[in-house]
Each structure stands twice: as C-alpha cells, then as structure tokens.
C-alpha positions in Angstrom: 4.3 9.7 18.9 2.5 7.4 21.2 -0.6 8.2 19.3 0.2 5.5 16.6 0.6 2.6 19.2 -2.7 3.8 21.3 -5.4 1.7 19.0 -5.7 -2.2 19.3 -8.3 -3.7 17.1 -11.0 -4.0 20.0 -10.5 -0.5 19.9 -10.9 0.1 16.5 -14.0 -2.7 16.2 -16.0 -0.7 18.9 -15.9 2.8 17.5 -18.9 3.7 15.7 -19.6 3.5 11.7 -21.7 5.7 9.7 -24.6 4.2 8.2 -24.4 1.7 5.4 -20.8 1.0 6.5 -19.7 -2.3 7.6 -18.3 -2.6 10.8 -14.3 -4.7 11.4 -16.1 -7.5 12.9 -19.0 -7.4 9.8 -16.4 -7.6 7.5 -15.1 -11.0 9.1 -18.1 -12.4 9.6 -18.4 -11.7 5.7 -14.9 -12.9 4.8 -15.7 -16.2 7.4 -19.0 -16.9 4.8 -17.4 -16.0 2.0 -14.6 -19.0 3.3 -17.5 -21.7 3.9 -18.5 -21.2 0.6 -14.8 -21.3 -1.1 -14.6 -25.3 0.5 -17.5 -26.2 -0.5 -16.7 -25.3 -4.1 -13.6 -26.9 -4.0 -15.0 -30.1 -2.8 -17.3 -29.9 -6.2 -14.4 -29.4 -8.0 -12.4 -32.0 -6.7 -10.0 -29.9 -5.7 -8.9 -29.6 -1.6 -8.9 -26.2 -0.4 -5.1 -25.7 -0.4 -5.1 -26.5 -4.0 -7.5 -24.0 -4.9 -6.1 -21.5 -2.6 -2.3 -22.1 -4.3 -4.2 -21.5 -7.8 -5.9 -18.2 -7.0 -2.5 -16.9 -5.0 -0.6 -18.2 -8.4 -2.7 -15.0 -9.5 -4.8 -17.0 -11.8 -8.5 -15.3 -12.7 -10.6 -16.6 -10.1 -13.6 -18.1 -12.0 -12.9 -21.5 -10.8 -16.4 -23.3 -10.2 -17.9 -19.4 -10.7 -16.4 -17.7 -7.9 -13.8 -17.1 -5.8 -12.5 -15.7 -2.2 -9.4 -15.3 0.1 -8.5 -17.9 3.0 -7.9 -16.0 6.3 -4.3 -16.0 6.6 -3.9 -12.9 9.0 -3.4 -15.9 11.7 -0.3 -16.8 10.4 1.0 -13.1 9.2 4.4 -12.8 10.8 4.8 -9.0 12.4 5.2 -6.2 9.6 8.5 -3.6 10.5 7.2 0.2 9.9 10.0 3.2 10.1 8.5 6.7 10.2 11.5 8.6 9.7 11.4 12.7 9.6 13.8 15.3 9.1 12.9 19.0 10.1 14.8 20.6 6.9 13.5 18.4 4.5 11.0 21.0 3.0 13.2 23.8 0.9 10.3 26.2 0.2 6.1 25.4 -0.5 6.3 21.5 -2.1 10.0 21.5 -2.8 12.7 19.1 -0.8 16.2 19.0 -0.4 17.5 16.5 -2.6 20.6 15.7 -0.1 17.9 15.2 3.2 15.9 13.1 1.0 18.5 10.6 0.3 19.8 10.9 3.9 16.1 10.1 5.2 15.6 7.2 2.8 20.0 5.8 3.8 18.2 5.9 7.4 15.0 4.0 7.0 16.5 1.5 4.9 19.0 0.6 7.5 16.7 0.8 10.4 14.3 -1.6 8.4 16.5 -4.6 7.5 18.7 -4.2 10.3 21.8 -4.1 8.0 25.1 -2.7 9.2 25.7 -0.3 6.5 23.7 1.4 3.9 24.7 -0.6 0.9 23.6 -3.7 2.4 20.3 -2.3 3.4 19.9 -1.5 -0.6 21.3 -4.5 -1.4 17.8 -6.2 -0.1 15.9 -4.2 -2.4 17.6 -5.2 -5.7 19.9 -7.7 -6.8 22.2 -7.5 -10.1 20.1 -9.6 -12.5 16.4 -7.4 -11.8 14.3 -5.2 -13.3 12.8 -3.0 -11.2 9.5 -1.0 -11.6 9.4 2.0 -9.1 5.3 2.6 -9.2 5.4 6.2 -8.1 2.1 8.5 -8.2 2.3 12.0 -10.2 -1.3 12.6 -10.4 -1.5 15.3 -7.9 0.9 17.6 -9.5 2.1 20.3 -8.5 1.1 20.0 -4.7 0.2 16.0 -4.3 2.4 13.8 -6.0 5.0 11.4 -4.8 8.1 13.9 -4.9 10.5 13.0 -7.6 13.6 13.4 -5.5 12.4 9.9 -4.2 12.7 8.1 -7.4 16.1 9.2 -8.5 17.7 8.2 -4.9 16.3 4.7 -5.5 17.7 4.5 -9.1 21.1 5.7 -7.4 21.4 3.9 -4.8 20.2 0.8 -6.2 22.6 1.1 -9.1 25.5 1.9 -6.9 24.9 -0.3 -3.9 22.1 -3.2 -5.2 24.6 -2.9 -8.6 21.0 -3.1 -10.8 21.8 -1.9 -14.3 20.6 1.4 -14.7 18.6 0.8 -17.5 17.0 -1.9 -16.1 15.2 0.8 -13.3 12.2 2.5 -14.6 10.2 4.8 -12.7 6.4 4.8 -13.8 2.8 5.9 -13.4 0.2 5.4 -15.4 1.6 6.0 -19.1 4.2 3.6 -19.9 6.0 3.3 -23.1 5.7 0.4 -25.3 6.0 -2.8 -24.5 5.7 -2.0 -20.9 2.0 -1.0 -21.1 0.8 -3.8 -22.7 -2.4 -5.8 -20.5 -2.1 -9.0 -19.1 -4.7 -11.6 -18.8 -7.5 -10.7 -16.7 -7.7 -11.2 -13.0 -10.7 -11.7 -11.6 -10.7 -10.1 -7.7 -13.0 -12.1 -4.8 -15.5 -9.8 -3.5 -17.2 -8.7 -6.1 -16.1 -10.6 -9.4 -14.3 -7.3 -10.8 -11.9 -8.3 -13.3 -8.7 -5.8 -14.5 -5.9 -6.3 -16.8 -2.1 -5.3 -15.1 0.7 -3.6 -17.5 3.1 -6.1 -18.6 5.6 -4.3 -17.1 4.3 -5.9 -13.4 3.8 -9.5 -14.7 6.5 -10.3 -17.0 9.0 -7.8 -17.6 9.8 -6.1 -14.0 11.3 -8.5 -10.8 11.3 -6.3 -8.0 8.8 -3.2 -7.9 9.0 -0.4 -5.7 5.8 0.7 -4.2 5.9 5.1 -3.9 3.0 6.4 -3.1 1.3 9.9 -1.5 -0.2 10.2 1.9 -3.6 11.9 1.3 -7.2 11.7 2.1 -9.5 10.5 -0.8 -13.5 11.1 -1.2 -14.0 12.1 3.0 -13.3 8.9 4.9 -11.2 6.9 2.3 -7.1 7.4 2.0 -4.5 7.4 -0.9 -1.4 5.4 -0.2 0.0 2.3 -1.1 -2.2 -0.1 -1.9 -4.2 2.9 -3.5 -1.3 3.8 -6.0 -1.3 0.0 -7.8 -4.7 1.5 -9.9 -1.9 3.1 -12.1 -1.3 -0.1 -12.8 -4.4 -1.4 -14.6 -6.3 -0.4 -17.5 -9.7 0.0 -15.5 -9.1 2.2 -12.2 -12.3 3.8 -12.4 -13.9 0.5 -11.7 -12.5 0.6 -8.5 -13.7 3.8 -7.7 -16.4 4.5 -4.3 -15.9 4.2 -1.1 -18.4 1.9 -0.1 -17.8 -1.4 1.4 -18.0 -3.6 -1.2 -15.8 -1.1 -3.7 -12.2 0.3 -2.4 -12.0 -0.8 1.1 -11.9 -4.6 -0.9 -11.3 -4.4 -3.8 -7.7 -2.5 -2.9 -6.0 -5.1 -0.5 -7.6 -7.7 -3.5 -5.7 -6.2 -6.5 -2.4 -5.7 -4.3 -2.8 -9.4 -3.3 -2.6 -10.5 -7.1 0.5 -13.0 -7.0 2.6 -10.1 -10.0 2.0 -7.3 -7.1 2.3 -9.5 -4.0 5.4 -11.5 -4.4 7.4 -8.6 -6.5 7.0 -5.9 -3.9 10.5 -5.6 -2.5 9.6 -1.7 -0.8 7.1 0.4 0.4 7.2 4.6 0.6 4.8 6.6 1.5 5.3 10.3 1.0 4.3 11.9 4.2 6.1 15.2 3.3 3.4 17.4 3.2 0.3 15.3 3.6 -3.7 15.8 3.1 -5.6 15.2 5.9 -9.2 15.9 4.3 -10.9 17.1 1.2 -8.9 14.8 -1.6 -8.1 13.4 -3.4 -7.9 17.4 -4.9 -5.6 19.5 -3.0 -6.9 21.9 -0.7 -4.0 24.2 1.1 -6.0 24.4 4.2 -6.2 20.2 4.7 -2.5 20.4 3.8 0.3 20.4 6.8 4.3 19.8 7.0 4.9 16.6 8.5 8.6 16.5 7.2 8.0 12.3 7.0 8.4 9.5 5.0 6.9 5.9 5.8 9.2 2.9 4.6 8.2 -0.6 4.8 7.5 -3.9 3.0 4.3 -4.1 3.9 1.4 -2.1 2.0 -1.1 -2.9 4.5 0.8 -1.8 7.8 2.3 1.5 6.0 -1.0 2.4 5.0 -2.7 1.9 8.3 0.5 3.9 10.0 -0.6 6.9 7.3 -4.3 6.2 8.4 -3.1 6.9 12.2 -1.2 9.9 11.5 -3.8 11.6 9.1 -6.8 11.0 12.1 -4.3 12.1 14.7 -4.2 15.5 12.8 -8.0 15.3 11.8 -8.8 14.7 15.3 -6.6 17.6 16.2 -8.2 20.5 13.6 -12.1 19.7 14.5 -11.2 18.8 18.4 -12.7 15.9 18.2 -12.6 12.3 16.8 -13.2 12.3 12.7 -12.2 9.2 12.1 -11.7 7.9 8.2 -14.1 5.2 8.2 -13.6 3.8 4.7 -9.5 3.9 4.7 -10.2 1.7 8.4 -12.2 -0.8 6.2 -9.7 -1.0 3.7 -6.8 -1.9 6.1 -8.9 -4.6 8.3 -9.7 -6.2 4.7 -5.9 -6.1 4.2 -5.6 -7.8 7.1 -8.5 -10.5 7.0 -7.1 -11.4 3.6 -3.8 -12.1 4.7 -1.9 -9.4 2.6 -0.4 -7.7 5.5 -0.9 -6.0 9.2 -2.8 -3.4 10.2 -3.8 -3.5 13.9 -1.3 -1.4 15.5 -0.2 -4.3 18.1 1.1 -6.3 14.7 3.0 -3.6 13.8 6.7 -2.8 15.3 6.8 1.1 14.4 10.1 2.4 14.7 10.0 6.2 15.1 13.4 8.4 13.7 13.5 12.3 14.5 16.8 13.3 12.3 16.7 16.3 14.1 
C-alpha cells in the first residue's frame, strides 16, 4: 500500500482548499501569531514562557492573563509507530467479525508495535497491575458504524490475563457512564477559540490508563471520525465542537485530546477500519461503505488518524476517478501536528503494513 507513504507535507500544503478554508501553511502562520502573543503575555505576568507552557500542559483552564495558546512542539515530536494490520476472514457476514480473528489481529499489532517478543509483554505496556483503565470506545453508529464490541472484550482479556489489571478495574465506555464516573471536572478552557468543556471524572481522577477505540468514517463531507474525534464522548458539551470550519473541529479536536487527563493517560490507540465510510457521515450510507478487513493500532491519535485520512482518500479518490480530498480532517491532523500532540505528515510516520492472509 504505497499509497500511504506517497504524501509529504509540501505535498499536502500545495493542493488546493475550498474557499474559506485555511490552507497547512495558514494555519502555521496562525499558530506562529498566536505564539508571539502567548510570550508576550507571559512576560506581563511574570511568568517565562516555559512556566506558562508547563501550567496549560498541567491541563489547567487556560485563562491565564485572558488567553491562551500551544507552543510549537512538532520540532521536537519523536517519530509516531503506525501498524495497519488486516485479516481477509475477519468479516463473518454484513457488520459482524470473528471474535477469534479479532483477537488474533489485535495479539499481532500489539507485538509489532512495541517490538516485544511475545504477546503478553506487548499487553503488558498497555496496563500495569495497580490501573484503572477507561477503554473510550464509540457505539453511536449502531448497528452499521460503531466501534465493534469484539474489540473491547479482547482488551479486558488480554489485559487481565497478560497486563494482570483487575477485571473490575477495566471499564469500557461511551457517552453514559454510571455514577460516579460521569461526574464533570473543572473546566478546560481550549486555545483557539476560548471554548471551555468539562471531562467525566472517570478521565481525570478515577481511570490511569485509557484506551482510545474509535470508528473510521467520514463526518459532514470533508471532516473524519476517528480518534481524536471519539474523546467528545468524553465531555458534557460535544455539540460545541461541532462544524467543520477552521476555527471549530479541525482545532478544537487535537486541543481537547491535548488536555494533560487525555494526553498523558492514553496508553493505545484503535481505529476500527473494518468496514469503513468513505463519504456521506457521519450517518451510514451502504453505498460509501467498503470491507477493508483493517484495524489501525498506535499510541499516537494524530498519526492513526491521518493513516485513516489516507486510506479513506485513497478509496474516495478511487470511486469518483479523481482526487476528492477531505479538506477539513487534513486541517485537523496538521493542527495535531503544529500543536505538538502527535505526527501526521506521512514522512514522521513509520507505517508498518501486516496482510494476515
């Protein structure tokens, strides 16, 4: 699949945007203004730059001195590990898998991601005896588009048997959480635009490690669902978030995954590629549907969502016979990126490609 190593970020920067889009090299000009601005608030506040950048990344609200933004830290983003691992009998019949495959997919990835020897102590990364871990998985799209379930309940195996987690310290969620779980934090307060949101408890105080599983679909024409997307189960306000434009998803997204609870818990990243949507979503529609027989494993949200974003144009670009590229999702990952959350130029990303034919 040399398609998802063909698009450097020159690449990328040059293709055109539809109107009242911003362009990759807009959107750093932005962030670089928005950085000027950060320093010379800090100086008011008598605070060095590195302070105040610990303080926001502490996941504080950013209202310090009235406003807040992100230090460019892609510079110093070490390279983000992506296995795209797909097994030909994974589908049983329309959106059902075979439980047996999908644990034998998910053994494979985890191994060829941490490099282990064995299975268990590829798991064994993942969770550790004293945690808690949240496994965010997205059921909205039932019965065609949700994260399948068969996912969850290897994770709570496997990381009971081989991470030795207690099992009822492993709760699978999505947006209704029982009590105390779903009670709100304090507010955050994200850069761009000054949106505040509350997280569930669950991701700042109770859980250690969380578990990122998300669905690989389009969402509102150019804009994708995967995992940075799936965290607005996590707050009380998601339709805040909501509208493609510049200054909404494609920044707000990579912002709210960046919040210290999200960033620094996130121990894995899976991105149902099973049967993905290619256009028309977030609402299924058969005829954008496809088997891709996949599954996208990683620790970085940025760089497995920009792996979905090449795969879903490749097959976009493949229906209409020409380019249809997803302008939004494209902003959404470069913001990722400028931000410092994770990769997503394809030449900072080392895919690893398995066919378990």
């Amino acid at each position: 699949m040399a398609h998802l190593r063909d698009r450097g970020s020159e690449q990328v920067a040059a293709l055109p945007c539809p109107r009242g889009h911003l362009a990759l090299g807009e959107i750093c000009a932005d962030f670089a203004r928005r950085d000027a601005v950060l320093s010379a608030r800090a100086a008011a506040c008598g605070m060095t730059r590195r302070q105040l950048l610990a303080f926001l990344a502490a996941g504080a609200s950013a209202t310090v001195c009235g406003a807040g933004a992100w230090a460019s830290a892609a510079g110093t983003l070490p390279r983000s590990r992506v296995v795209l691992v797909t097994h030909p009998e994974v589908i049983i019949k329309d959106y059902r898998v075979n439980p047996p495959i999908m644990r034998q997919m998910l053994d494979r990835a985890l191994v060829e991601l941490t490099g282990k020897r064995t299975e268990s102590l590829a798991w064994a990364t993942v969770g550790r005896q004293d945690d808690f871990v949240a496994i965010k998985h997205n059921s909205i799209g039932r019965p065609t588009l949700h994260s399948h379930t068969e996912i969850n309940d290897v994770l709570a195996s496997r990381l009971a048997a081989d991470a030795k987690v207690n099992p009822e310290r492993i709760l699978a969620v999505d947006r209704r959480l029982p009590p105390p779980h779903n009670a709100l934090s304090e507010p955050f307060t994200l850069p761009s635009r000054g949106l505040k949101t509350r997280l569930r408890r669950l991701y700042t105080d109770q859980a250690t490690a969380i578990v990122n599983v998300s669905v690989l679909k389009s969402h509102f024409g150019t804009g994708i669902s995967a995992a940075m997307k799936n965290h607005l189960g996590s707050v009380n306000n998601p339709a805040a978030f909501h509208g493609w434009e510049p200054d909404c998803m494609p920044k707000s997204l990579p912002e709210l995954n960046a919040l210290g609870p999200l960033r620094t818990k996130t121990r894995l990243v899976i991105v149902d590629a099973i049967r993905p949507l290619f256009a028309g979503g977030p609402v299924d529609q058969p005829e954008y549907r496809w088997d891709f027989r996949s599954l996208i494993v990683a620790t970085d949200p940025v760089a497995a969502t920009a792996v979905g974003l090449r795969i879903l144009e490749k097959q976009r670009a493949s229906v209409r016979g020409k380019e249809w590229p997803m302008t939004a999702a494209r902003q959404m990952v470069a913001w990722g990126q400028v931000i410092g959350l994770g990769n997503a130029d394809a030449d900072r990303i080392d895919l690893v490609e398995v066919d378990m034919a």
